[in-house]
mmCIF file as gemmi writes it, N, C-alpha and C atoms, coordinates in Angstrom:
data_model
loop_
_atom_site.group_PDB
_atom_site.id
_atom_site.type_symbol
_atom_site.label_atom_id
_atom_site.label_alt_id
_atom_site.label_comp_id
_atom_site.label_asym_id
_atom_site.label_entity_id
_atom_site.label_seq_id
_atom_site.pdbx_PDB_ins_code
_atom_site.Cartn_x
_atom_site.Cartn_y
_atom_site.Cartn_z
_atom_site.occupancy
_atom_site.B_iso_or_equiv
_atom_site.pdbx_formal_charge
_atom_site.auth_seq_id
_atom_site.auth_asym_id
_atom_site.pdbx_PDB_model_num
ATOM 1 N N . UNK Axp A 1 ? 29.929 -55.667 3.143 1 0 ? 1 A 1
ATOM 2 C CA . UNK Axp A 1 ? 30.576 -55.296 4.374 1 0 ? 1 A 1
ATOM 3 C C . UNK Axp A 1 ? 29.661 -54.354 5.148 1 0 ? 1 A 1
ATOM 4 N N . UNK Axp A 2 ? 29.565 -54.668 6.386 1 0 ? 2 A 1
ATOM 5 C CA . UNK Axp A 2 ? 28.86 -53.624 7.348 1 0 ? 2 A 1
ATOM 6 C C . UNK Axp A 2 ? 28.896 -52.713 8.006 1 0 ? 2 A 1
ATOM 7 N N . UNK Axp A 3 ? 28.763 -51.546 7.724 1 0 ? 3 A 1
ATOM 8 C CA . UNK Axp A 3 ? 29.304 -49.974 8.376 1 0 ? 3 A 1
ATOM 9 C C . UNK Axp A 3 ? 28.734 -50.122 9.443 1 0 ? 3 A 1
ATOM 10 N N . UNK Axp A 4 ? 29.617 -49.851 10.78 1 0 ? 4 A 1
ATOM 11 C CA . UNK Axp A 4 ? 29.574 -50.023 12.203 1 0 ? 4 A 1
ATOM 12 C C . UNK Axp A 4 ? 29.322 -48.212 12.229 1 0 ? 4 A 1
ATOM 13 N N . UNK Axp A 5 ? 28.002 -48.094 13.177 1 0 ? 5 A 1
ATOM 14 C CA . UNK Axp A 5 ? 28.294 -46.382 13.573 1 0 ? 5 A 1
ATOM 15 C C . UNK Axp A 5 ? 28.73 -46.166 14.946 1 0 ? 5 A 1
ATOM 16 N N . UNK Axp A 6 ? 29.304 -44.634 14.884 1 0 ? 6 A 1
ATOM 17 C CA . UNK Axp A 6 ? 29.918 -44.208 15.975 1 0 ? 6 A 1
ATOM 18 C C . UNK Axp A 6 ? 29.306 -44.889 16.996 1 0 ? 6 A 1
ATOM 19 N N . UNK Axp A 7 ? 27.926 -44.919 17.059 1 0 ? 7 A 1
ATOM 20 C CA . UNK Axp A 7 ? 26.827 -44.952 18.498 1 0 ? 7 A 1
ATOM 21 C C . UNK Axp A 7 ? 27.005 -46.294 18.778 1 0 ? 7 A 1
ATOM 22 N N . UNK Axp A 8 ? 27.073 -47.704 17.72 1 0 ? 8 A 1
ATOM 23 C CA . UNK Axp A 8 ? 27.039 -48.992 17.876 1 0 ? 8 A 1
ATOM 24 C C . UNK Axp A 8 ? 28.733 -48.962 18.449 1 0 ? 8 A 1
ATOM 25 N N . UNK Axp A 9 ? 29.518 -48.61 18.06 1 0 ? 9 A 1
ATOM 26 C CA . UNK Axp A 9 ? 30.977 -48.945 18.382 1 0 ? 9 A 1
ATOM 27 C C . UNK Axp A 9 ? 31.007 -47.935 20.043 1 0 ? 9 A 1
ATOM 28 N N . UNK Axp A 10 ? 30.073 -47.141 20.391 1 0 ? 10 A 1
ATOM 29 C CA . UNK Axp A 10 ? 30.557 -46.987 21.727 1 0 ? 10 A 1
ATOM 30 C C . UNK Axp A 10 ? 29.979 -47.628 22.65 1 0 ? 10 A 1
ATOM 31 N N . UNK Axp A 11 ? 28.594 -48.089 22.27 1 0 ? 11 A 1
ATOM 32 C CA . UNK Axp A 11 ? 27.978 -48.953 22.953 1 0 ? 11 A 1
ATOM 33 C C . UNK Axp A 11 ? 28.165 -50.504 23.495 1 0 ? 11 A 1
ATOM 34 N N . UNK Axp A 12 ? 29.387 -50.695 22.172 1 0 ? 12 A 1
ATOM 35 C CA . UNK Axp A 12 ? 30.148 -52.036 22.739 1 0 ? 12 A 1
ATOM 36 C C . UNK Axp A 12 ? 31.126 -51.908 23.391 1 0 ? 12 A 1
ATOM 37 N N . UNK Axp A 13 ? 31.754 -51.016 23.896 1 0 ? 13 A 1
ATOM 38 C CA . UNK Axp A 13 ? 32.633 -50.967 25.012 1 0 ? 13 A 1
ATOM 39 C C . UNK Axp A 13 ? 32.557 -51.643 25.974 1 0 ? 13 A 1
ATOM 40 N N . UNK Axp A 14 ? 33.509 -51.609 27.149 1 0 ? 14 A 1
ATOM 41 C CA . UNK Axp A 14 ? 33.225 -52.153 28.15 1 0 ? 14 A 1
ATOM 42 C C . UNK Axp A 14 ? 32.472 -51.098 28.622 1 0 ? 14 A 1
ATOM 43 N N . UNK Axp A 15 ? 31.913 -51.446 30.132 1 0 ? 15 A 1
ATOM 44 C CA . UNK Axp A 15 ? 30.977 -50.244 30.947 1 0 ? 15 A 1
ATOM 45 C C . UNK Axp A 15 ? 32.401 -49.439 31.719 1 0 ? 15 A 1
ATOM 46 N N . UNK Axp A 16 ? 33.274 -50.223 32.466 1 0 ? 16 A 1
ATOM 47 C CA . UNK Axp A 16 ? 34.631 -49.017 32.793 1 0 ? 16 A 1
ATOM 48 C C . UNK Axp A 16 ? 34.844 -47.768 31.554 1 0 ? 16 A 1
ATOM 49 N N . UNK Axp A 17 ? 34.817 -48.815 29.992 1 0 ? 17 A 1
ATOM 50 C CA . UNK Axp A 17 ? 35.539 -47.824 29.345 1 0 ? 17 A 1
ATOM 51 C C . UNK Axp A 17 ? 34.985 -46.507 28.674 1 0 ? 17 A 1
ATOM 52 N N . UNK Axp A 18 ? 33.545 -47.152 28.691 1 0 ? 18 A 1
ATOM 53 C CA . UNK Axp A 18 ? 32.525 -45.676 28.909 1 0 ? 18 A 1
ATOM 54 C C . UNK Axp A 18 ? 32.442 -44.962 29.704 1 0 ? 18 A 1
ATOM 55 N N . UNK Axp A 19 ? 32.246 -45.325 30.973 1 0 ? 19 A 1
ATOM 56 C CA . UNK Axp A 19 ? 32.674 -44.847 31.962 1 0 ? 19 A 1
ATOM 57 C C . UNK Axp A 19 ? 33.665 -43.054 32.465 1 0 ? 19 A 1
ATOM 58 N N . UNK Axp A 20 ? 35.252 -43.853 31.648 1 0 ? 20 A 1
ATOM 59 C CA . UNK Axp A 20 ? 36.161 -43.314 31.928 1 0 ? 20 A 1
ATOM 60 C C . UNK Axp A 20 ? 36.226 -42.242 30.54 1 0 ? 20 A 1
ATOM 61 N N . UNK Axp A 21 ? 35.502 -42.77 29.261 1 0 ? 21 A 1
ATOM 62 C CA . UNK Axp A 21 ? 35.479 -41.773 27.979 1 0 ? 21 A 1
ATOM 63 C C . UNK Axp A 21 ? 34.442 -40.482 28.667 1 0 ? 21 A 1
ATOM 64 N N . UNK Axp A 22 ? 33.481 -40.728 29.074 1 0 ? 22 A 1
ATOM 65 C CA . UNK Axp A 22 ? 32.238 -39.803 29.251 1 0 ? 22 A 1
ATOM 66 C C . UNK Axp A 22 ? 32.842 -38.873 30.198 1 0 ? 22 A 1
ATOM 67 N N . UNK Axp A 23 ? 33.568 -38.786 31.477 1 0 ? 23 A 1
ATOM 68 C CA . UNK Axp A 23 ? 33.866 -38.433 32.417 1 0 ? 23 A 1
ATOM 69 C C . UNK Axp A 23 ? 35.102 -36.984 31.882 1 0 ? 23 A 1
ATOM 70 N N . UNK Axp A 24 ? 35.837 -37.977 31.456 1 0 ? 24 A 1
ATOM 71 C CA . UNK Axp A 24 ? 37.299 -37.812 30.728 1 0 ? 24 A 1
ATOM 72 C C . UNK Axp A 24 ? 36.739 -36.397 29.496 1 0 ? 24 A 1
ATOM 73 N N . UNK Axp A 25 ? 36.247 -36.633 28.672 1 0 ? 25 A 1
ATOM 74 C CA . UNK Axp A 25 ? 36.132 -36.031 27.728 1 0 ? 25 A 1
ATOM 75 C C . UNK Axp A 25 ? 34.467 -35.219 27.223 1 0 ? 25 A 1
ATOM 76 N N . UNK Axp A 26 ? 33.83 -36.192 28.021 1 0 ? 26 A 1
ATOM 77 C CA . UNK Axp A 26 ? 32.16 -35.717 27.689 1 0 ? 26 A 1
ATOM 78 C C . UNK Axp A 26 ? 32.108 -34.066 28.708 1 0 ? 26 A 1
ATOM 79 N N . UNK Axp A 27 ? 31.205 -33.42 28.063 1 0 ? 27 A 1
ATOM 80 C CA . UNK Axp A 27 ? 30.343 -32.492 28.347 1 0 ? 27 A 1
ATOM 81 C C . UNK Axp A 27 ? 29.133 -32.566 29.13 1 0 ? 27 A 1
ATOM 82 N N . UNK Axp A 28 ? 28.775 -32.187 30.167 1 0 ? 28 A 1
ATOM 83 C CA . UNK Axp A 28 ? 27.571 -32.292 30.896 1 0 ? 28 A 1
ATOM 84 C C . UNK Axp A 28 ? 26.425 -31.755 30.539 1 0 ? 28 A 1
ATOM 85 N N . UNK Axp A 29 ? 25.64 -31.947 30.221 1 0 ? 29 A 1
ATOM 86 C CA . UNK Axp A 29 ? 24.226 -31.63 29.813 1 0 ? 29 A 1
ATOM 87 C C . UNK Axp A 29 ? 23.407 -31.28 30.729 1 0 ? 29 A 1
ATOM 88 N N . UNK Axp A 30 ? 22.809 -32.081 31.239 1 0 ? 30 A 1
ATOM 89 C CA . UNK Axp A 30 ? 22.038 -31.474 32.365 1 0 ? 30 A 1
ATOM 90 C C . UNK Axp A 30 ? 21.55 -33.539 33.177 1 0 ? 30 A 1
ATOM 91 N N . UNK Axp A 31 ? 21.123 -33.21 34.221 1 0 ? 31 A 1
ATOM 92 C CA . UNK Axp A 31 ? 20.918 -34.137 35.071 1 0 ? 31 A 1
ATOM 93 C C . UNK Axp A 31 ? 19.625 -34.811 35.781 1 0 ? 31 A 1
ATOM 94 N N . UNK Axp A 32 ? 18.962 -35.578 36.169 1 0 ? 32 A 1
ATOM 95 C CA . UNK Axp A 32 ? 17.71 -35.802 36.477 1 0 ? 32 A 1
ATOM 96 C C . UNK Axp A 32 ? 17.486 -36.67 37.199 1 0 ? 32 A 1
ATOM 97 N N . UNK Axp A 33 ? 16.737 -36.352 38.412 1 0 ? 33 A 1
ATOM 98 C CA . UNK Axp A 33 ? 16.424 -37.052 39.753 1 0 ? 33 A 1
ATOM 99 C C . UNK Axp A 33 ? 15.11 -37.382 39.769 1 0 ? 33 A 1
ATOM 100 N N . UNK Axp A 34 ? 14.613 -39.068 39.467 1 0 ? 34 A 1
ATOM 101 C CA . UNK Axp A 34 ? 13.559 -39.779 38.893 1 0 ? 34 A 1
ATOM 102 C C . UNK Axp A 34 ? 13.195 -39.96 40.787 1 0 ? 34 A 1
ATOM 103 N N . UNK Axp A 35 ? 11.896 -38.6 40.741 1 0 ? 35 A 1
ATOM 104 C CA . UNK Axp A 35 ? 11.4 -38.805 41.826 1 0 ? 35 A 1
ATOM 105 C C . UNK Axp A 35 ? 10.832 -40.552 42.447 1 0 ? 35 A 1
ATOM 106 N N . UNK Axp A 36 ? 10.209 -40.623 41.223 1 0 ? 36 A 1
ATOM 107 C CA . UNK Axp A 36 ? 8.868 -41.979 41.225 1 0 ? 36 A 1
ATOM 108 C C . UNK Axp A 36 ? 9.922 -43.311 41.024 1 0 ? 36 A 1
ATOM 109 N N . UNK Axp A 37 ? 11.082 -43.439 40.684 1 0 ? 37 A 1
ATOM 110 C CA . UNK Axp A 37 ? 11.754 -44.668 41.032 1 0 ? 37 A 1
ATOM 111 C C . UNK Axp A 37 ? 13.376 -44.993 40.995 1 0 ? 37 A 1
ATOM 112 N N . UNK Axp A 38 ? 13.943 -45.21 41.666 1 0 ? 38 A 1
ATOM 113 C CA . UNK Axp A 38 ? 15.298 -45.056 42.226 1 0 ? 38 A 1
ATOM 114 C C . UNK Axp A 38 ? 16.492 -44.894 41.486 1 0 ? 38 A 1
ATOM 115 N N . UNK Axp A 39 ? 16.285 -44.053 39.99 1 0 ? 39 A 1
ATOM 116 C CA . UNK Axp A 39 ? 17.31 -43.313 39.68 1 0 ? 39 A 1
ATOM 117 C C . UNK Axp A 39 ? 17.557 -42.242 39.112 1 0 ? 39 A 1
ATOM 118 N N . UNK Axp A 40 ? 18.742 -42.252 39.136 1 0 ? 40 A 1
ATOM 119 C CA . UNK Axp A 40 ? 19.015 -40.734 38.621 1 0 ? 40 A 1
ATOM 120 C C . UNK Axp A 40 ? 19.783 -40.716 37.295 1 0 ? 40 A 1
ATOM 121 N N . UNK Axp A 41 ? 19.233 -39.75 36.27 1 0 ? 41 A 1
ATOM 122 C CA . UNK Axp A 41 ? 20.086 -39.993 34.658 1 0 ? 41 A 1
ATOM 123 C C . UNK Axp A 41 ? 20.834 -38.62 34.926 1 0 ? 41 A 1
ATOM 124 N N . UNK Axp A 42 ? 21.799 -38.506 34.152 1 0 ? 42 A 1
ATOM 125 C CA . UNK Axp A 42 ? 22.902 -38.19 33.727 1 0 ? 42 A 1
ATOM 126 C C . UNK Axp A 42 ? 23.316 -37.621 32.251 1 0 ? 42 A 1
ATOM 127 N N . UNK Axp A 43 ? 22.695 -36.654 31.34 1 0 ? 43 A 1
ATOM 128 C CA . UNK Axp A 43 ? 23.399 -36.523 30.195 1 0 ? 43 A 1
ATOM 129 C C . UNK Axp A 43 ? 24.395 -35.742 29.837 1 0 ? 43 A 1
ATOM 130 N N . UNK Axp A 44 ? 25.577 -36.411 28.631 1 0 ? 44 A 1
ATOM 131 C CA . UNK Axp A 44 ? 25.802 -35.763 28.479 1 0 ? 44 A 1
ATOM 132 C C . UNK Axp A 44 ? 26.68 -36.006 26.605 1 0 ? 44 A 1
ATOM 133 N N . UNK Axp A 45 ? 27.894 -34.918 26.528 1 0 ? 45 A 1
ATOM 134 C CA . UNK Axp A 45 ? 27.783 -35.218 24.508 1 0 ? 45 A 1
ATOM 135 C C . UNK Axp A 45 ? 28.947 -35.437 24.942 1 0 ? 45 A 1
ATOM 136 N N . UNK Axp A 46 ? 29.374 -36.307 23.903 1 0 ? 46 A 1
ATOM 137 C CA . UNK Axp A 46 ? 30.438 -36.932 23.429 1 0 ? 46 A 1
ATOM 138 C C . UNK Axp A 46 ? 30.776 -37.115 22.262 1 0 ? 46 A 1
ATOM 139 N N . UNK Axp A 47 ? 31.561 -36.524 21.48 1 0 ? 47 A 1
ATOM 140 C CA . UNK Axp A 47 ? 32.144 -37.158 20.031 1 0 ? 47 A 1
ATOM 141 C C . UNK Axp A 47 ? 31.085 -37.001 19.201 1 0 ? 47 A 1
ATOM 142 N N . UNK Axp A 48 ? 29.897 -36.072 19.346 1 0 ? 48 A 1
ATOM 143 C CA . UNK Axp A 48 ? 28.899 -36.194 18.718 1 0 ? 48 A 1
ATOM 144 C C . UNK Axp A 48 ? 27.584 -36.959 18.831 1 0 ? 48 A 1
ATOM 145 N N . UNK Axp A 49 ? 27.661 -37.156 19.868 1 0 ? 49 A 1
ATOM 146 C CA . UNK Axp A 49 ? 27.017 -38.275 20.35 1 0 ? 49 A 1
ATOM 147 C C . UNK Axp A 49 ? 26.2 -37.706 21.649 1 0 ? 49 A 1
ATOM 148 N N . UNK Axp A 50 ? 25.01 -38.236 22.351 1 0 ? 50 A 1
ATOM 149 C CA . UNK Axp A 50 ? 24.25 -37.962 23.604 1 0 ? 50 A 1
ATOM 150 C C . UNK Axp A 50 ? 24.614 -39.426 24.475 1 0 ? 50 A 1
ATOM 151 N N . UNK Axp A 51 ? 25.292 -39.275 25.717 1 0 ? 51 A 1
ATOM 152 C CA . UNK Axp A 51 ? 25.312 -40.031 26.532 1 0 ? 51 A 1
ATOM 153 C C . UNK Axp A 51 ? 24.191 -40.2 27.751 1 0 ? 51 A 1
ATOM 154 N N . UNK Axp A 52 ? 23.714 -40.59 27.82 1 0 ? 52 A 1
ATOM 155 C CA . UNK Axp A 52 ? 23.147 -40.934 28.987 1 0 ? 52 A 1
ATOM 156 C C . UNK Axp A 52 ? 23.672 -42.66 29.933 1 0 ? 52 A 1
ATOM 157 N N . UNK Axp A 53 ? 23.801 -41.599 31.505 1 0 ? 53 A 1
ATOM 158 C CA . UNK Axp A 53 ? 24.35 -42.298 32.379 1 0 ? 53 A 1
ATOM 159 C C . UNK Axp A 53 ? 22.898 -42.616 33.363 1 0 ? 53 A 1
ATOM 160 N N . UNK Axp A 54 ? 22.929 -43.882 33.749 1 0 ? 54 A 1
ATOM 161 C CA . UNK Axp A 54 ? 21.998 -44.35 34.677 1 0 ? 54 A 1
ATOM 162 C C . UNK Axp A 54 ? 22.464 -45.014 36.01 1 0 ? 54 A 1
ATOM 163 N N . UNK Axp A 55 ? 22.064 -44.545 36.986 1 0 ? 55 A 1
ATOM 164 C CA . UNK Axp A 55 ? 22.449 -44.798 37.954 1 0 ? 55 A 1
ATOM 165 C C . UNK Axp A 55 ? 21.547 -44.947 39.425 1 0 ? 55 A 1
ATOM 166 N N . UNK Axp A 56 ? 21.692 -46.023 40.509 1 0 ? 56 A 1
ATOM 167 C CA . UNK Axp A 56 ? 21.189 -46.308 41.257 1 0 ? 56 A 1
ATOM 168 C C . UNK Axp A 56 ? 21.247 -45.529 42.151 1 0 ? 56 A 1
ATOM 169 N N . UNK Axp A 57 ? 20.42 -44.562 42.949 1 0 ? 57 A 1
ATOM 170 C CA . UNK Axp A 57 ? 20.302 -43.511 43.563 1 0 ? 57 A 1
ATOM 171 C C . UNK Axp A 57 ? 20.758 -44.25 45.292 1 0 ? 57 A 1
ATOM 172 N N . UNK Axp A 58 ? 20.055 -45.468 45.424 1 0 ? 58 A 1
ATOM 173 C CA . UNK Axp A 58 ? 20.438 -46.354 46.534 1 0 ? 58 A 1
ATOM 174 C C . UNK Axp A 58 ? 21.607 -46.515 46.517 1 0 ? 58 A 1
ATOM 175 N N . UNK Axp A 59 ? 22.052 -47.264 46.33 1 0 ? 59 A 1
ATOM 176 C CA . UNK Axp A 59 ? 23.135 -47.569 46.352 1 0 ? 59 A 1
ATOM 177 C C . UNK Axp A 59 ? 24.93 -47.343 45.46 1 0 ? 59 A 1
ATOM 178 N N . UNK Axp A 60 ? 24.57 -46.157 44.498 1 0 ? 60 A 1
ATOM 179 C CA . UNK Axp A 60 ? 25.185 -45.199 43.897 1 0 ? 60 A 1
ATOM 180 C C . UNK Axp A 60 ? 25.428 -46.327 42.657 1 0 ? 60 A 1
ATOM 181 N N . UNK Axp A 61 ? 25.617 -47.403 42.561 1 0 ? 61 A 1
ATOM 182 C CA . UNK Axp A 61 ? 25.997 -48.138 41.079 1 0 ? 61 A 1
ATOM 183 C C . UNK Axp A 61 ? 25.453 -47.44 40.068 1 0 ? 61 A 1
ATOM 184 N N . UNK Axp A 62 ? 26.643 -47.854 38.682 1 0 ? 62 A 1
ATOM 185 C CA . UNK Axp A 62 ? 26.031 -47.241 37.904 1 0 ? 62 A 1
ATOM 186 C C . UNK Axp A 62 ? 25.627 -48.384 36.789 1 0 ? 62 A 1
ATOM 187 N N . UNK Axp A 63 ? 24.063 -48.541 36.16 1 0 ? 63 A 1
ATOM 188 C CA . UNK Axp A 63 ? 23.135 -49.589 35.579 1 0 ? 63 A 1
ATOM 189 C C . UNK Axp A 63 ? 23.726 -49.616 34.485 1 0 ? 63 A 1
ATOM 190 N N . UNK Axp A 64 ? 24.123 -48.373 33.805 1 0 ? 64 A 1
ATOM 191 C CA . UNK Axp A 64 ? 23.804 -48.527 32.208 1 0 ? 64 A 1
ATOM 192 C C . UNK Axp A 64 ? 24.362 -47.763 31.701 1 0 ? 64 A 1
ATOM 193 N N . UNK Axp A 65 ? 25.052 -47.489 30.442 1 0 ? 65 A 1
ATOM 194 C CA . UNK Axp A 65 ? 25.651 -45.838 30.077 1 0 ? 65 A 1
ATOM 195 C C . UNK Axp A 65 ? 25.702 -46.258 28.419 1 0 ? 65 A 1
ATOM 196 N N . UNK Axp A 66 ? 24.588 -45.606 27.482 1 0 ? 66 A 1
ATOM 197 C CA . UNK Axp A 66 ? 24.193 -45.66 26.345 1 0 ? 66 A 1
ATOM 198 C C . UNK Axp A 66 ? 24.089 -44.711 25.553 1 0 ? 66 A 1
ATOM 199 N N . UNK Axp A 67 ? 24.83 -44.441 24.514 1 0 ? 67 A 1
ATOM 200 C CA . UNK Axp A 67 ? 24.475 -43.301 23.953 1 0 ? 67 A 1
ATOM 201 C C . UNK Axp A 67 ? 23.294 -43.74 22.647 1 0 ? 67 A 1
ATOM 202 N N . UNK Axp A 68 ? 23.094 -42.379 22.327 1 0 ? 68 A 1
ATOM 203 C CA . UNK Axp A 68 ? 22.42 -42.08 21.307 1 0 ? 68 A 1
ATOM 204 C C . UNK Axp A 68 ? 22.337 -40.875 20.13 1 0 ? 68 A 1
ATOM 205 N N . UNK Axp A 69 ? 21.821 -40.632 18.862 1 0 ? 69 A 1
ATOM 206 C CA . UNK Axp A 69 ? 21.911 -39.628 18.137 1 0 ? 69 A 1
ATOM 207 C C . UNK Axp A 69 ? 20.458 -38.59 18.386 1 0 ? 69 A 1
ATOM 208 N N . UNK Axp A 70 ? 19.482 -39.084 18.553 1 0 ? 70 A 1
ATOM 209 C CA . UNK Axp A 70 ? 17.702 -39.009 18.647 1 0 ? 70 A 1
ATOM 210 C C . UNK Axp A 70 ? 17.995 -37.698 19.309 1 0 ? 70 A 1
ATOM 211 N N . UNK Axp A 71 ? 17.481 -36.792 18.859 1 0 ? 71 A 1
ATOM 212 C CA . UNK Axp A 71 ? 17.587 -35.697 19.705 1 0 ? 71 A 1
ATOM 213 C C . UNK Axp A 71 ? 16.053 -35.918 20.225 1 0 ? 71 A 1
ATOM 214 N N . UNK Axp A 72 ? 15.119 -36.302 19.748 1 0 ? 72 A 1
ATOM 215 C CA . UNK Axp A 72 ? 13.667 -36.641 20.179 1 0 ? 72 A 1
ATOM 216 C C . UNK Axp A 72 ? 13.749 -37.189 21.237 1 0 ? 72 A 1
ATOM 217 N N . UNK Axp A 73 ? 14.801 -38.432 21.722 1 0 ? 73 A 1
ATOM 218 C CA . UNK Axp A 73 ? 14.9 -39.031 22.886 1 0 ? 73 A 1
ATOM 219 C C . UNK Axp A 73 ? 15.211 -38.009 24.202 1 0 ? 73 A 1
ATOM 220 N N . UNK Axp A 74 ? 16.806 -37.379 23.663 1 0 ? 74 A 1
ATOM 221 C CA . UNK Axp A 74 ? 16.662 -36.163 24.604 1 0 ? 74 A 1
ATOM 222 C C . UNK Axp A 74 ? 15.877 -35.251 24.697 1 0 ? 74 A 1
ATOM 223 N N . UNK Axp A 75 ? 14.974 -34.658 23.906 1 0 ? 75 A 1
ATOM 224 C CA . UNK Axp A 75 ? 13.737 -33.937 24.907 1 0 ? 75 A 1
ATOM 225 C C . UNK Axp A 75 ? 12.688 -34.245 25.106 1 0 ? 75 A 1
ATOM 226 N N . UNK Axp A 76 ? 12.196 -35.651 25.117 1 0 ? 76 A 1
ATOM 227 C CA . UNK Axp A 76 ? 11.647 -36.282 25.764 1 0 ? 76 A 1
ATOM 228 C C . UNK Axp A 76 ? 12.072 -36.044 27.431 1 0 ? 76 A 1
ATOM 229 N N . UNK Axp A 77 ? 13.093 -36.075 27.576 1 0 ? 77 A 1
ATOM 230 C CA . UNK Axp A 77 ? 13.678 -36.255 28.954 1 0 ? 77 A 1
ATOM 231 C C . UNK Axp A 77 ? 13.758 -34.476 29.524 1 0 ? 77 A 1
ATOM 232 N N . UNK Axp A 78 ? 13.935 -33.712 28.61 1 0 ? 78 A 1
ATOM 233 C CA . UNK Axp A 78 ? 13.75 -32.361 28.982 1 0 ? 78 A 1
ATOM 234 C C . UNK Axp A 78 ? 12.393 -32.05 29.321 1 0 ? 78 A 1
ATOM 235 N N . UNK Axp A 79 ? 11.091 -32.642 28.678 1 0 ? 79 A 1
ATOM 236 C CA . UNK Axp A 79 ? 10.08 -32.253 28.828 1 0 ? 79 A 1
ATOM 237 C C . UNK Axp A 79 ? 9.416 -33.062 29.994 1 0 ? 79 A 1
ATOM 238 N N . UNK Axp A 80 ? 9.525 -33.745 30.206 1 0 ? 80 A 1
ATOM 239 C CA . UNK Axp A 80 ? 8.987 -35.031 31.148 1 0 ? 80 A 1
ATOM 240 C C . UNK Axp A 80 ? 9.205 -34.821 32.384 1 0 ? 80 A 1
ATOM 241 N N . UNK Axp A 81 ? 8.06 -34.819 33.465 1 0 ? 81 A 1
ATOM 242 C CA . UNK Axp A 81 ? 8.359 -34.509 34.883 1 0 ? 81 A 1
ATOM 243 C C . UNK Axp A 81 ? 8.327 -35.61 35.533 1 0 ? 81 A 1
ATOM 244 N N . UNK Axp A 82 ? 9.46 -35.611 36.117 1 0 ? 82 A 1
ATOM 245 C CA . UNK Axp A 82 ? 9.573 -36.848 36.975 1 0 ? 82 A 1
ATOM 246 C C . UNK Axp A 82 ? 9.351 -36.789 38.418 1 0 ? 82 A 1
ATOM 247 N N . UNK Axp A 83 ? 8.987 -35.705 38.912 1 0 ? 83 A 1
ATOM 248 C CA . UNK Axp A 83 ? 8.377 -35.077 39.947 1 0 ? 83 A 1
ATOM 249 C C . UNK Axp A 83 ? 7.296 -36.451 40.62 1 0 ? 83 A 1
């Protein structure tokens, strides 16, 4: 039998229902305005978890909303100038 983790079971959600969990209940982290190409990320924690929200700076849609455990991933994104 195959142990499903937290991160795989939120990632199959719908995109509304992430959406409305992250908003609803997540914590804001901090935010980032991708000078060099048209979006803007979004993190933040959830349930133990790092959300990141992606979103079209044009036209406000939102692309993608994925979490993760990697704390390496998030400071990658702390360290990185997108300037």
């Amino acid at each position: 039998m195959r142990k499903i983790t937290h991160e795989q079971q939120f990632n199959s959600q719908q995109l509304d229902t992430k959406y409305h969990d992250t908003w609803d209940r997540g914590i804001h982290l901090f935010s980032i305005n991708d000078q060099n190409r048209d979006f803007y990320y979004s993190f933040f924690y959830l349930d133990l978890l790092f959300v990141q929200v992606i979103y079209n700076k044009l036209t406000g849609d939102i692309i993608t909303i994925k979490s993760f455990t990697d704390k390496s991933k998030l400071m990658f994104f702390l360290k990185e100038d997108f300037s």
